[in-house]
Every structure is written in C-alpha cells, then in structure tokens.
matplotlib code that plots the C-alpha trace (Angstrom):
import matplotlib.pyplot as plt

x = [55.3, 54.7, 52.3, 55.1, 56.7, 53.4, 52.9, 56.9, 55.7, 52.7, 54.7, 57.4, 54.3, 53.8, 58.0, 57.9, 56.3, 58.6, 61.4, 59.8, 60.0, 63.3, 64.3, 62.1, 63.4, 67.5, 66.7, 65.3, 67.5, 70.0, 68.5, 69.0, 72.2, 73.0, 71.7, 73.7, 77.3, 76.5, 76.3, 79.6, 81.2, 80.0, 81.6, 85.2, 85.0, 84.0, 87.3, 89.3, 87.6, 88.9, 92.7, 93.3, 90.8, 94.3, 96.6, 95.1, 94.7, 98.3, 99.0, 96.9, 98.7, 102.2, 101.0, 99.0, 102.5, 104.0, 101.6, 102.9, 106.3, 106.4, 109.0, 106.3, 105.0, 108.2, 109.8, 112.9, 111.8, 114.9, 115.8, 113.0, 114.5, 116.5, 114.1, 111.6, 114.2, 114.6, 110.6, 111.0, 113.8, 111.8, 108.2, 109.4, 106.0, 106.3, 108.7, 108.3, 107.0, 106.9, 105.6, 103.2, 102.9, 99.4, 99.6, 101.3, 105.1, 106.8, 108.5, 110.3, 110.4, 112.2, 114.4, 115.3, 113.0, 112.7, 111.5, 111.9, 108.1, 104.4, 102.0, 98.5, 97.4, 97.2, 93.7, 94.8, 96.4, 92.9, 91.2, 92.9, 92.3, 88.8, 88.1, 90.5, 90.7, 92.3, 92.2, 93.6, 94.8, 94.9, 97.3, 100.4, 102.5, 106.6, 109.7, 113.2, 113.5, 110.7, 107.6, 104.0, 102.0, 98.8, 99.5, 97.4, 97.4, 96.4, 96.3, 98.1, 96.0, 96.6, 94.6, 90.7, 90.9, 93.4, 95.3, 99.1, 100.0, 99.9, 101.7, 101.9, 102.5, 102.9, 101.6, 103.7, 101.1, 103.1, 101.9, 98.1, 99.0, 100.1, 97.1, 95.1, 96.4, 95.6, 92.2, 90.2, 89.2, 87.4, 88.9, 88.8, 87.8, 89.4, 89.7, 90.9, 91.0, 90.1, 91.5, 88.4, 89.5, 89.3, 92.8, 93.8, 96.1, 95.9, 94.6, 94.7, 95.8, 98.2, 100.0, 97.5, 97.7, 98.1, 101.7, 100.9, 98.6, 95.3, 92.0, 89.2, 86.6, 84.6, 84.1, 80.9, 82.4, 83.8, 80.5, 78.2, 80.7, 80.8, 76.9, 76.1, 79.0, 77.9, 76.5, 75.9, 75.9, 76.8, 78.9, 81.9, 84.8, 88.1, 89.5, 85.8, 84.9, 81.9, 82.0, 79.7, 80.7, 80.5, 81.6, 82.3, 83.9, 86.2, 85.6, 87.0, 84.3, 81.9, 84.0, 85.2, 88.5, 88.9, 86.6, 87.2, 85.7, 85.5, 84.8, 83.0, 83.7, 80.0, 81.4, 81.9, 79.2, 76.5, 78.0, 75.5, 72.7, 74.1, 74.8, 71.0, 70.3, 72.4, 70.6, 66.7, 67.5, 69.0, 66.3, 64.2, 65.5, 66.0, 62.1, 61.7, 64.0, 62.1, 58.7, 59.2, 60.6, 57.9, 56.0, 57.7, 57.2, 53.7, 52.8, 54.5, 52.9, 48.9, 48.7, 51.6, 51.2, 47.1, 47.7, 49.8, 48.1, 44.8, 47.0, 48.2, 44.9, 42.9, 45.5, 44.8, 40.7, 41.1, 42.9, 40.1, 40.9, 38.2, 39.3, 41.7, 41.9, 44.1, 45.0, 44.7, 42.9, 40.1, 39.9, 37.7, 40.2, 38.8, 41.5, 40.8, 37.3, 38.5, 40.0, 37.0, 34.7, 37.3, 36.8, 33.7, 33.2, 35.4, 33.2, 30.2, 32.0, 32.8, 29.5, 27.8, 30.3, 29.0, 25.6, 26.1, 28.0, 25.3, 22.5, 25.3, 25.0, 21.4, 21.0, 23.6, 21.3, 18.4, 19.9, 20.7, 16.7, 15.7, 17.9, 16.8, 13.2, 14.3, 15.8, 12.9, 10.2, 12.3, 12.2, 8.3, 8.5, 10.0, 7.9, 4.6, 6.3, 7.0, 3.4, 1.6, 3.4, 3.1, -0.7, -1.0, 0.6, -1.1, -4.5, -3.4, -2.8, -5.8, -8.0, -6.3, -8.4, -12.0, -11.4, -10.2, -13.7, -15.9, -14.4, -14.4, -18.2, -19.5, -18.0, -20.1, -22.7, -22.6, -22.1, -24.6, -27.3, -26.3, -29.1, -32.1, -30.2, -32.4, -30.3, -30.4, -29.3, -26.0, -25.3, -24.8, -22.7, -20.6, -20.7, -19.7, -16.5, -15.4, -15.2, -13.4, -10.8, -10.5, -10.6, -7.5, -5.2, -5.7, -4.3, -1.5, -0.8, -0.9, 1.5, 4.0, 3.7, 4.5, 7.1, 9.4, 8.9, 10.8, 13.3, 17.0, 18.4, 21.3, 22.6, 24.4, 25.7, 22.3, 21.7, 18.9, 18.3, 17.9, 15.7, 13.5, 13.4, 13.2, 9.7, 8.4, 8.8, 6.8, 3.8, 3.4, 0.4, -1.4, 0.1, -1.4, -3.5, -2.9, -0.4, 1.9, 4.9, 7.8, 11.1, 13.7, 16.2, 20.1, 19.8, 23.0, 23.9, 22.8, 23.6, 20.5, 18.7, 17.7, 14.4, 13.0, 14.0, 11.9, 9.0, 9.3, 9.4, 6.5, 4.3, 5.9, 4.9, 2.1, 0.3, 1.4, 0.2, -3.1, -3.9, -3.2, -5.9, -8.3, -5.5, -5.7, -1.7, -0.2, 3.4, 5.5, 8.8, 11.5, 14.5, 17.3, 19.2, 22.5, 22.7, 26.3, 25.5, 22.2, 20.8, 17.1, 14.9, 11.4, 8.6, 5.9, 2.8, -0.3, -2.6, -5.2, -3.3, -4.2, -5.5, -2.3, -4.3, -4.6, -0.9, -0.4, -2.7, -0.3, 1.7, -0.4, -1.7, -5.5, -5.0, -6.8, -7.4, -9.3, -12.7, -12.2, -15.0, -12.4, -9.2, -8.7, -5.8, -6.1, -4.3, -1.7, 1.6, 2.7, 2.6, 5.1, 7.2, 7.4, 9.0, 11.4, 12.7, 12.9, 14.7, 17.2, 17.8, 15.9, 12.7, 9.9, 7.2, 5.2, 3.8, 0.5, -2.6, -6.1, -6.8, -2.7, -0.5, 1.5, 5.3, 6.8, 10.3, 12.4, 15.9, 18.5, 22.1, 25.2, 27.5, 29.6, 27.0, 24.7]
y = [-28.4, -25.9, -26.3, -26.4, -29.1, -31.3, -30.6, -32.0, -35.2, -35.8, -35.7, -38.1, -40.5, -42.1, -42.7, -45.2, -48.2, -47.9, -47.8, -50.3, -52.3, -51.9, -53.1, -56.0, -56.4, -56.5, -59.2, -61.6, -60.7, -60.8, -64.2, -65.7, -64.5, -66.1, -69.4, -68.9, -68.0, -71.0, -73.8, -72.2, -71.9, -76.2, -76.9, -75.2, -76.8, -80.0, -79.8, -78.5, -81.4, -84.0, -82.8, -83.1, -86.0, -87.4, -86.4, -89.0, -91.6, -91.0, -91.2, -94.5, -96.1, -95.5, -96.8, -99.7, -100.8, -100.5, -102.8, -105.7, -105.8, -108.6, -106.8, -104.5, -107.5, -108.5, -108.2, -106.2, -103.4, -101.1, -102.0, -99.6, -96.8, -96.2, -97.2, -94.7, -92.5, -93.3, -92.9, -89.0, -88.2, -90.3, -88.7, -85.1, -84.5, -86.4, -85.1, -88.6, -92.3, -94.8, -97.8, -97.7, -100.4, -100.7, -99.6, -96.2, -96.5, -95.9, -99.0, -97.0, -93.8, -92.0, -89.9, -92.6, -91.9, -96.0, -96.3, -92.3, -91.2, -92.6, -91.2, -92.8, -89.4, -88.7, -88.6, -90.6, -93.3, -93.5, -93.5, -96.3, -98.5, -98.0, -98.2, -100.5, -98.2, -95.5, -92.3, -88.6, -87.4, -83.9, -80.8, -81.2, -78.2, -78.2, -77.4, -77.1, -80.1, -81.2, -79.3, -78.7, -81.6, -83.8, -87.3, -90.3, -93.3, -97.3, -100.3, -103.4, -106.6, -110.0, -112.8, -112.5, -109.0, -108.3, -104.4, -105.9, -102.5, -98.7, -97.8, -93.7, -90.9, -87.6, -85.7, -81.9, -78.9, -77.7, -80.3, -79.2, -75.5, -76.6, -78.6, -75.5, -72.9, -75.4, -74.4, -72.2, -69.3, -66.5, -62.6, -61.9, -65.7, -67.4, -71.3, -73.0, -76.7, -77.1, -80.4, -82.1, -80.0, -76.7, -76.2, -74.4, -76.4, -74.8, -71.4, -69.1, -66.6, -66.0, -68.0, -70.2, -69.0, -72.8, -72.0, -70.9, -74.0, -72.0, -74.0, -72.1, -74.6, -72.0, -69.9, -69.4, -70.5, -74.0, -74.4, -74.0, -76.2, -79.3, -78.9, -79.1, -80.8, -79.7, -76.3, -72.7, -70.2, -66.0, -65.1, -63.4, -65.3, -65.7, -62.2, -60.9, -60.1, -60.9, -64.0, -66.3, -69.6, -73.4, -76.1, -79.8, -82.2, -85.6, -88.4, -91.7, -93.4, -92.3, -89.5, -86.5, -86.3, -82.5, -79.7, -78.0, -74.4, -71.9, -67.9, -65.8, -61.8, -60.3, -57.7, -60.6, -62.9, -59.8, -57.2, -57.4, -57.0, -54.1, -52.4, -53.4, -51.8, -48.5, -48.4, -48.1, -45.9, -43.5, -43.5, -43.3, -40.2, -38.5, -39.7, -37.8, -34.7, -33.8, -34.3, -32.2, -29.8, -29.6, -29.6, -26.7, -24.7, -25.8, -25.3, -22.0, -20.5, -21.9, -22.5, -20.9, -17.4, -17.6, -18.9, -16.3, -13.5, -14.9, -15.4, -11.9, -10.2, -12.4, -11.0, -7.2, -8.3, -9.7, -6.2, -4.3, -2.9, -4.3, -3.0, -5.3, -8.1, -10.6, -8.7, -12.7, -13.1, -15.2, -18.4, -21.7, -23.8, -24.5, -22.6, -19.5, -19.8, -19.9, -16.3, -15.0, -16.4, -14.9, -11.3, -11.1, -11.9, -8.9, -6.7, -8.2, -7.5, -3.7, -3.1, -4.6, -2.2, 0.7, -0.3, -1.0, 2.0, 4.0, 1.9, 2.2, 6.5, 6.1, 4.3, 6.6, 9.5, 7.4, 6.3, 10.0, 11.0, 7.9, 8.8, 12.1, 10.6, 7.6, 10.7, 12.6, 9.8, 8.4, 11.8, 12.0, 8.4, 9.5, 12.5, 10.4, 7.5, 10.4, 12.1, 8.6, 7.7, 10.8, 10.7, 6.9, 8.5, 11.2, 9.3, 6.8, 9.1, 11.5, 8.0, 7.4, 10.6, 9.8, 6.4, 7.5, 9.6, 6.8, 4.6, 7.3, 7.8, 4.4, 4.0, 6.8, 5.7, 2.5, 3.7, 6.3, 4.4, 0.8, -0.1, 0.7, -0.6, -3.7, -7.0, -6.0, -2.6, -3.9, -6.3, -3.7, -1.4, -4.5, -4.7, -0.8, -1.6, -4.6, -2.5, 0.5, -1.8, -3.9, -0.4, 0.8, -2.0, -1.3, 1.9, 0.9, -1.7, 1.0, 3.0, 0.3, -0.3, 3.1, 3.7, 0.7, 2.1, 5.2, 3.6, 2.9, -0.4, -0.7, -4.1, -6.2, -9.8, -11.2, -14.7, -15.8, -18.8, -16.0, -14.0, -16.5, -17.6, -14.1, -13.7, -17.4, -16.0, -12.5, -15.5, -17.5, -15.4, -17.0, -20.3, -20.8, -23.8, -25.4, -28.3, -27.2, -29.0, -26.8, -28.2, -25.5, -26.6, -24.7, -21.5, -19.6, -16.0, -13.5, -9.8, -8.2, -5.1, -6.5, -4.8, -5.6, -9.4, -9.4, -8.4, -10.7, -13.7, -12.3, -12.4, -16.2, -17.3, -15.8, -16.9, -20.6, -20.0, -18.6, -21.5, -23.6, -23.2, -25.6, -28.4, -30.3, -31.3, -28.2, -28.6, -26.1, -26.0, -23.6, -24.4, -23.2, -24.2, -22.9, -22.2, -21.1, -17.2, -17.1, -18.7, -20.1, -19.7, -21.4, -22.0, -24.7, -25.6, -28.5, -25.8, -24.5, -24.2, -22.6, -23.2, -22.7, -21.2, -17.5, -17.7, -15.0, -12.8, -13.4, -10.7, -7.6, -5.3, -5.9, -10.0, -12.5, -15.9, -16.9, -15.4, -12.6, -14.8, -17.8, -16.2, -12.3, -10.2, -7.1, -8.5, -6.3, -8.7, -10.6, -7.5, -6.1, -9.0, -9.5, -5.7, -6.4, -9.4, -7.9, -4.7, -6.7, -8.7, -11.7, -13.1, -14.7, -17.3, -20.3, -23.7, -24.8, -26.9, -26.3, -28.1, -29.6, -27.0, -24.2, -23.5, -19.6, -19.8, -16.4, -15.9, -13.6, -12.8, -14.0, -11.3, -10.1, -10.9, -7.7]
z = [-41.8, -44.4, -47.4, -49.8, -48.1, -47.8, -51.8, -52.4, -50.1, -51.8, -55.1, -53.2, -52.2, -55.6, -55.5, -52.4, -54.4, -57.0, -54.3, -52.8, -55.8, -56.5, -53.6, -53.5, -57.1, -56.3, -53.1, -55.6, -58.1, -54.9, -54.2, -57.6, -57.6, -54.6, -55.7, -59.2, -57.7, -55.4, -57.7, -59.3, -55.9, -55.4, -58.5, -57.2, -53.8, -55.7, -58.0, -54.6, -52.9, -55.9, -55.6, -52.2, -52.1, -54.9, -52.0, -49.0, -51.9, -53.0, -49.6, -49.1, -51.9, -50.4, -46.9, -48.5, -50.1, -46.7, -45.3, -48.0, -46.6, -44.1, -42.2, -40.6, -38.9, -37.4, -34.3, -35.6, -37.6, -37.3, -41.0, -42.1, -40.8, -43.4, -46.1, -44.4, -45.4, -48.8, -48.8, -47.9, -50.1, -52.9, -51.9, -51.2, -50.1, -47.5, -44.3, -42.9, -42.2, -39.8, -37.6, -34.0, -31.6, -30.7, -27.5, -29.6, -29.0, -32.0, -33.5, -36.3, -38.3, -40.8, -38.2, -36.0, -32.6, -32.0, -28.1, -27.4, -28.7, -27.7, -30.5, -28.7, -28.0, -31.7, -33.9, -36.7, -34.5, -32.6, -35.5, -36.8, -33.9, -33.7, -37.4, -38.3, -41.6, -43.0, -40.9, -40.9, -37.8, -37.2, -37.8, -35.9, -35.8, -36.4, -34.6, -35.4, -36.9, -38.4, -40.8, -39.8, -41.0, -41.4, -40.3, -41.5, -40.5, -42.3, -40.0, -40.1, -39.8, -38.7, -37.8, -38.0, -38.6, -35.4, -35.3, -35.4, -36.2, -37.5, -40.4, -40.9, -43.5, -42.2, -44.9, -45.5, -45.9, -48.4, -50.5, -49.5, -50.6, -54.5, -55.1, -53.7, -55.5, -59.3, -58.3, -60.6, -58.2, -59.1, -58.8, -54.6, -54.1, -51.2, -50.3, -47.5, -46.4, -42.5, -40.4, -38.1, -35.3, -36.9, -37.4, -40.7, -43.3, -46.3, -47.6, -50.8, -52.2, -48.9, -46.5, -43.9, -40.3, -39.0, -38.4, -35.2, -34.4, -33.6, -33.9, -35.6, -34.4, -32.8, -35.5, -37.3, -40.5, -39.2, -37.2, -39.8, -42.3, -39.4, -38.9, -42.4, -44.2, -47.8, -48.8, -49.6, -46.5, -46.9, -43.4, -42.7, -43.3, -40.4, -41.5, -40.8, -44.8, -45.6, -48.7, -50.4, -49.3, -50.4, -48.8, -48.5, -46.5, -47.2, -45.5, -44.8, -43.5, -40.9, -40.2, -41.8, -42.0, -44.0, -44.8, -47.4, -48.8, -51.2, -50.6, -53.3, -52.3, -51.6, -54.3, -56.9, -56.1, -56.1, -58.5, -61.3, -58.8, -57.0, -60.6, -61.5, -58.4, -58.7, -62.2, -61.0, -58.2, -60.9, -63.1, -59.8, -58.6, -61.5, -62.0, -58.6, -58.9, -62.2, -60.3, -57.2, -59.8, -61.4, -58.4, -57.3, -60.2, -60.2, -56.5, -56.2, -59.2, -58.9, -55.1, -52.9, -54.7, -54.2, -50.6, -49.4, -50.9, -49.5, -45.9, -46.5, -46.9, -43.8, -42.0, -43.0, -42.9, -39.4, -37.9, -39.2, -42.9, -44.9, -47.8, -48.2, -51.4, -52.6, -56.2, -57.7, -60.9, -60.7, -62.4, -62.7, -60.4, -57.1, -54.9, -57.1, -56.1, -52.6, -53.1, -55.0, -52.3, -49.9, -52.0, -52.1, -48.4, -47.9, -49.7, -47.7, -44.6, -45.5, -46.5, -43.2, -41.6, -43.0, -42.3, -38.9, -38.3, -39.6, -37.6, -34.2, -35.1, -35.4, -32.3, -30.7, -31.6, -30.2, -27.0, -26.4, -26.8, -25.0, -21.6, -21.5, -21.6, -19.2, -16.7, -17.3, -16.6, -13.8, -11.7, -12.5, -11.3, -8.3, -7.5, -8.2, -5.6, -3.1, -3.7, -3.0, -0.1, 1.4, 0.7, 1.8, 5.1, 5.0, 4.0, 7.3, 9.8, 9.3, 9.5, 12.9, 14.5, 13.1, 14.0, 17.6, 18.1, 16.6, 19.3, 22.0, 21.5, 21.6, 24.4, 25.6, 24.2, 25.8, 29.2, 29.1, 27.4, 27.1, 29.7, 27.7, 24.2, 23.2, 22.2, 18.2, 19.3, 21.4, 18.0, 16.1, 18.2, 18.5, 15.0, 14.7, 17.3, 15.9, 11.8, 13.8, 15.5, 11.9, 10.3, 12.9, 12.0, 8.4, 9.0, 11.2, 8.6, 5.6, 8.1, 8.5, 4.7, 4.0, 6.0, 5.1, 1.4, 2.9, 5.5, 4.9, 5.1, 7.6, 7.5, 9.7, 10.6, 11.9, 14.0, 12.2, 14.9, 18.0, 15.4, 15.5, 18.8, 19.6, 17.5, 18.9, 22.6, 21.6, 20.0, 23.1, 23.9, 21.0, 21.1, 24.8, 25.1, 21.8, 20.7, 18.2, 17.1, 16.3, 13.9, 14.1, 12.1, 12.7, 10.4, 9.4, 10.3, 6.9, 6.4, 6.9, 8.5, 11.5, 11.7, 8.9, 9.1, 12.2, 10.5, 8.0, 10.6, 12.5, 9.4, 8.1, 11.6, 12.5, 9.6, 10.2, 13.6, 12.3, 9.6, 11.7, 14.0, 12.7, 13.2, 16.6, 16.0, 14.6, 12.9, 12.0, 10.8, 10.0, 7.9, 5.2, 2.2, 1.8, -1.5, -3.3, -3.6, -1.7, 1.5, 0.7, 4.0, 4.2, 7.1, 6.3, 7.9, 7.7, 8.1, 5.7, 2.4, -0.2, -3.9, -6.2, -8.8, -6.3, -6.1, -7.6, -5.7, -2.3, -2.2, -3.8, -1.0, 0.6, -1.5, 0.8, -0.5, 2.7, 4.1, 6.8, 9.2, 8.9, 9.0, 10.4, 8.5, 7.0, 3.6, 3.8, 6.1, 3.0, 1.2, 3.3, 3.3, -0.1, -0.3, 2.8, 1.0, -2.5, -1.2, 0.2, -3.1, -2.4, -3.9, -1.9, -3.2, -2.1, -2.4, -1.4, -1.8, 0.2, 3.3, 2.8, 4.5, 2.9, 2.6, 2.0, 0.7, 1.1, -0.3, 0.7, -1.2, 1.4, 2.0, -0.4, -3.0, -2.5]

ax = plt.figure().add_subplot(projection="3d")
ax.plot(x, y, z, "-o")
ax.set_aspect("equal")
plt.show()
C-alpha cells in the first residue's frame, strides 16, 4: 500500500465512529420506530378484531334464536327446512343453516340434505360437543352449489345440561372480506383473518387465496401468531415481503377460534428512519470527500513531493553519484528535516569519498614501495635461509671428520696404552668417548634438521595405524625387559609424506618410551580426533612430565627441560617435529605436569583441505 493511500486511511479513520454512530443511531431510531408503528398496527388489528368479533356475535344471536324454537327439539324437524331458507334469503350473509344429531347426521338444512350428510368430522361440530358452547369450525371450501364458508356452531341443551342438539350457521367469507376492507389500513398495509387451522378467509387489498383451500399453518407468520396469540413481530409475510406485523386472536372460550392480523410495509413502518439515515450518511461523506480532499492536496504538496524527491535522490546516492540532492527547500517541519538531514549526509558522504580516494592513492603509492621492499627483503630472506643452511650443513659435516679421528685415536690410545692408564686416567677417556659419541649425534641431528628444511614434500594416502606399528616394531630393542602398556586406538588414513610422518612418530614415541623409564607400569597410548577439516593426533604418557611453565621452550632447537644425567637427547627431535608438522599445515603442542605424564597433540589438514 502506497503512502498516499495510508495518508487517505488515516484521514478515513476518524469517519468510522461517526459511521458507527449513525448506524447505531438509525437501529434505535429503527427500534423506536418499530415499537411506535406497533402500537398503531395493535390498534388496527384491535378495530379488525372488533368487526369480525360483530360478525360471530351476529351470528350467535341468529343461532341463539334458533335454539328458542321448540321445534328444534322435536322429532320432525323437516318444517325448518324451509324456514332455514327464508333465513338465507333474509340474512344474505349467510349461504345456509341447519340442525345435527349428536352423533353428526344432519337432521335439517337450508338445501334439503335430511339423512344424505354426517358433519361429525367437522371442528365446530366437535367443538360444540366438548364445550357445550359456541364454537367456529374451520374453512370449508365450495363446489358448484354451494360458497366457501366458516361454519359455527351453538348447542342445544336439555336436561341437566344434556347436548340434544347442534344448531349451525355457515357463515359466507364474503361477509368476512366487507368488514375487512372498513378497516383503516395504512398506504401498502395488508390484513388478513386466519381460521384455527391456518386456512386463509379473508385478506386485503386483493382477493384471499383460501379459494383453493391451502392451510398456511406452517408458515412462520401463522406460527409465530398461534404461539403468541397477541403481538408485534417483523417477518416476511405469505407472498414473502417483508411487513411489520400485529396480531390477535378471537376466541370463544379456551380456544381461539380466528386470528386476525395486520401488515405494516418495512417501507412504511421505517421510512422516517431510513430518510434520517440517508441524511447523516450524506453529510458524512461529504464530511469525508472534503477531508481526503484536502488530504490530498495536503499530502501531495508537504509530504508526497518531499518523499519522492528524497526516494529519487537515495536512489542516485545508493548507485554511487554523491552529488546528488533532493532540490527541496528546507523548512522547520520535521519531514523537511529528514531531507536536510538526508543533504547534508550526502555532502558528508562525498567528502569522505574524496578523502578516502586520496588516502586509497596514497596507500596505492605506498603498497607499491612496500612490495618492492617486501620482494626485496624476501629474496635477502631467502639467500640468508639458503647461506645458514648450507653452513649448518656445512658446519655438520666438517664436525663429522674431527669427531671421526678423536674417536679413532682413543681407541689407539686405549689399546696401545690402556694397561699402564691408572683408574682416574680410564674415567676420563671414558668421559672423552662418551662427549664425542653425544657430540656425533648432535651433528647427525643438526644434519637431519637441515636437510628436512631443504626436502620436498611428496604426499600420499598414508595408513597411519601401520605407521605406527611400523615404528613400535623398529623400538622393541628398547622396550626389552620393561612392562609397558600400549592403547592403540584405530587412527584414520591422512595425506602425508610418508617420511617425514615417520619421523615424527619415532620422536612422539621415543620420548614416551624414554620418560617413562622411571615408571615400573608404563602406559602409553596413541589416539585421534577426527575433526571437520583437520584430524587431531595425540600420544600421552605417565611418565616424567613436565612443568607447564617451560612450555614454550619445547620446540626451539638444543630446548631441554630435563637434565642430560636423567634423560639423554640432544634437544634437537621435537624441534624437527614441530617443522615436519608445520610444513605440512598442522600445529603441534602439549600438555603436561612434572612427575604426571605428558600428552603431544599434532594436527594435520584432511585432504582436500591443504
């Protein structure tokens, strides 16, 4: 969602409590309406109620008369026929009248049907007999020779309150319609008069439907009128429009012989409220079409227009042109703040260019003086590395002959004199032989330290298991006679020069071997950790440790930490080590603590990781 269209809601926002009030507004207003049209719509049902309540006591009188004749107690009752007759042409209203038996055969009527007709299926004739009262029946539809009508019935007593008989009007529905339509409806109102079976009998404006003798009992208007008998209730009425209704219902007794009720169009009933309505949602939205105007106008000219231009020229700052601005002219409002802030950080940002383009030329310059140095001090490097080594070789190997003819003459000297040498003497030629053979493998240890400096490195897949075993065989010599525990632990293969990993291993274990000597159960053990871009190697002993605070003296060439009475070693093995390992990218260091044993770790890059 753009920003304009947030700035139009936020102007909107204020707009949905007065809608919301409105509309909370027209249901009250909608509710007092309601109640108001009600009471008008009770008094019309009440005046509908009152004329065709005059109809069944019309029609009460005329039966009530009937009921004085003595004849209708008699056993020969075909004499009323034809004053049943007279009744109809006298009482138009009426299509016809006559007499029931009380088990419902009909004794005599207006047209003659003496012995032909049983009427005991009919309401108002059960009615009668169970109320002994006045009852109406229910819609009884017509044929070819007679009308639809509402029958009711009045009973005939005799002794001790005994039903003799039933004496019957049959009430035409024509007669229902006039009295309906003197009712003072409102435009689009409707009323209709219901029998106690949901049938239809009268309705206006319009003909009723009860010609064709449908009930409407199941109908949400003729439910909720024989539920409640006397109300208000808004529902759509049996064509399906939705009315205001009120309703009653006439009754003769316990039961409720016609319901009668009047319809209120929704259009009517709420018209003022929907115009009151219409009214505040005009003056809403023109309230709102004037604000997001303005809002418009507003937003486009003091925010939109900064905005953009500050969008525009972050754009143009963030591919590089620095020179960039927004061209807005700066004010006190907080979003021209934001674009002067924005300015100035530009101009900040073009001068640290230029700064750091000149320092990036200076250091170019620099960098170009420093390599020439760098290449120049490297090759001198070189050369010096080259000169030393070949003096440390050359320094080695011209020892190697002196040495040689010390040796050579002492053991002359022994064999042509060694009788008459006194015991002092003898100690101190076997002092003089034992510094010549120490002094020897110094040499051979300077030449071996030398020449790996020199040697190429040819690697290969390496068992690092048989490696060991391989050195551990060549040691027996000095393990004979002593109880040492070996762990060998599986160790992986590692791309190595095979060579110089020996060496390495010799020196690891021969040392454990050595400071280990004092022990009476020696225990050594060799083991790795396989590490994700490196495999860690390490060999620890109980022997005689080490004080961690010489550590660092380990690996540096002629370092002892241990006396050479105690321990022999020339000081030069972990030296070499320590440059096998670090030539072949590892790093080596330890872990000790005196009289406690020592451990060596050694790391080596797996391949593919060189």
């Amino acid at each position: 969602m753009g920003l304009r269209a947030r700035l139009l809601l936020l102007v909107l926002l204020p707009t949905i409590p007065a809608l919301l009030l409105a509309l909370y507004t027209n249901i009250e207003q909608r509710r007092f309406a309601k109640a108001k049209v009600g009471k008008e719509a009770l008094k019309i049902v009440q005046i509908v109620a009152a004329g065709q309540n005059g109809l069944i006591e019309t029609t009460r009188g005329h039966l009530i008369g009937l009921s004085k004749f003595p004849q209708a107690y008699g056993s020969d009752s075909s004499s009323f026929e034809k004053f049943f007759a007279t009744m109809c042409k006298v009482y138009s209203d009426y299509p016809d009248f006559g007499i029931v038996d009380t088990n419902g055969s009909l004794i005599s009527c207006a047209h003659g049907l003496k012995g032909q007709t049983n009427l005991a299926n009919r309401l108002d004739f059960q009615r009668v007999a169970r109320t002994h009262g006045l009852a109406v029946g229910e819609f009884q539809p017509g044929d070819n020779f007679s009308k639809p009508i509402l029958p009711v019935g009045y009973p005939l007593l005799g002794e001790h309150g005994r039903l003799v008989r039933v004496v019957y009007a049959s009430l035409d529905l024509a007669a229902l319609n006039r009295v309906l339509a003197q009712a003072p409806l409102p435009e689009g109102g409707v009323a209709e008069v219901f029998d106690s079976t949901g049938h239809r009998l009268a309705r206006r404006p319009g003909r009723a439907e009860w010609v064709a003798g449908k009930s409407r009992s199941d109908s949400a208007l003729f439910t909720t009128i024989s539920r409640n008998g006397e109300g208000i209730a808004e529902m759509p009425g049996l064509d399906g429009a939705s009315r205001l209704y009120a309703f009653t219902t006439l009754r003769s007794g316990p039961e409720a012989n016609l319901f009668l009720t009047v319809g209120i169009p929704d259009s009517v009933a709420y018209s003022e409220t929907k115009h009151m309505l219409l009214f505040n949602l005009s003056i809403l939205c023109g309230v709102a079409s004037l604000a997001l105007l303005g809002a418009w106008i507003y937003g486009d000219r003091h925010i939109l227009k900064p905005i953009n231009a500050l969008l525009s020229t972050a754009r143009r700052v963030g591919s590089g042109d620095l020179r960039a601005r927004t061209g807005v002219a700066h004010a006190s409002g907080e979003l021209h703040q934001l674009v002067r802030s924005f300015d100035e950080m530009a101009t900040s940002l073009q001068q640290q260019r230029a700064e750091m383009e000149r320092a990036q030329e200076e250091i170019r310059r620099l960098n170009e003086t420093l390599e020439g140095r760098v290449v120049e001090r490297t090759a001198q490097l070189a050369e010096l590395n080259r000169q030393l080594e070949g003096f440390s070789y050359s320094v080695s190997h011209d020892l190697r002959a002196p040495l040689r003819h010390m040796g050579s003459y002492l053991d002359l000297l022994r064999t042509e004199s060694g009788a008459s040498f006194t015991e002092e003497a003898d100690h101190f030629l076997q002092q003089i032989s034992g510094a010549i053979a120490r002094m020897n493998d110094l040499v051979e240890d300077l030449l071996a330290f030398a020449k790996m400096s020199r040697e190429e490195i040819r690697r290969e897949s390496v068992a690092m298991a048989e490696l060991v075993d391989e050195v551990q065989r060549e040691m027996k010599r000095d393990t004979e006679g002593r109880d040492i525990r070996w762990k060998i632990e599986p160790l992986p293969q590692a791309f190595v020069d095979r060579a110089m990993l020996k060496q390495v291993w010799v020196n690891l274990l021969a040392n454990a071997v050595k400071y280990t000597r004092e022990r009476q159960h020696a225990e050594i053990s060799v083991g790795c950790k396989n590490l994700p871009d490196e495999l860690e190697f390490y060999v620890r002993d109980n022997g005689a440790g080490f004080d961690m605070q010489h550590a660092d003296k380990l690996f540096g060439v002629f370092q002892r930490l241990h006396s050479p009475d105690k321990f022999e070693g020339t000081g030069i093995g972990l030296a070499n080590v320590h440059r096998i390992v670090a030539r072949h990218g590892g790093r080596i260091w330890a872990q000790a603590e005196a009289d406690r044993g020592a451990t060596f770790w050694f790391t080596l890059p797996k391949a593919g990781k060189q």
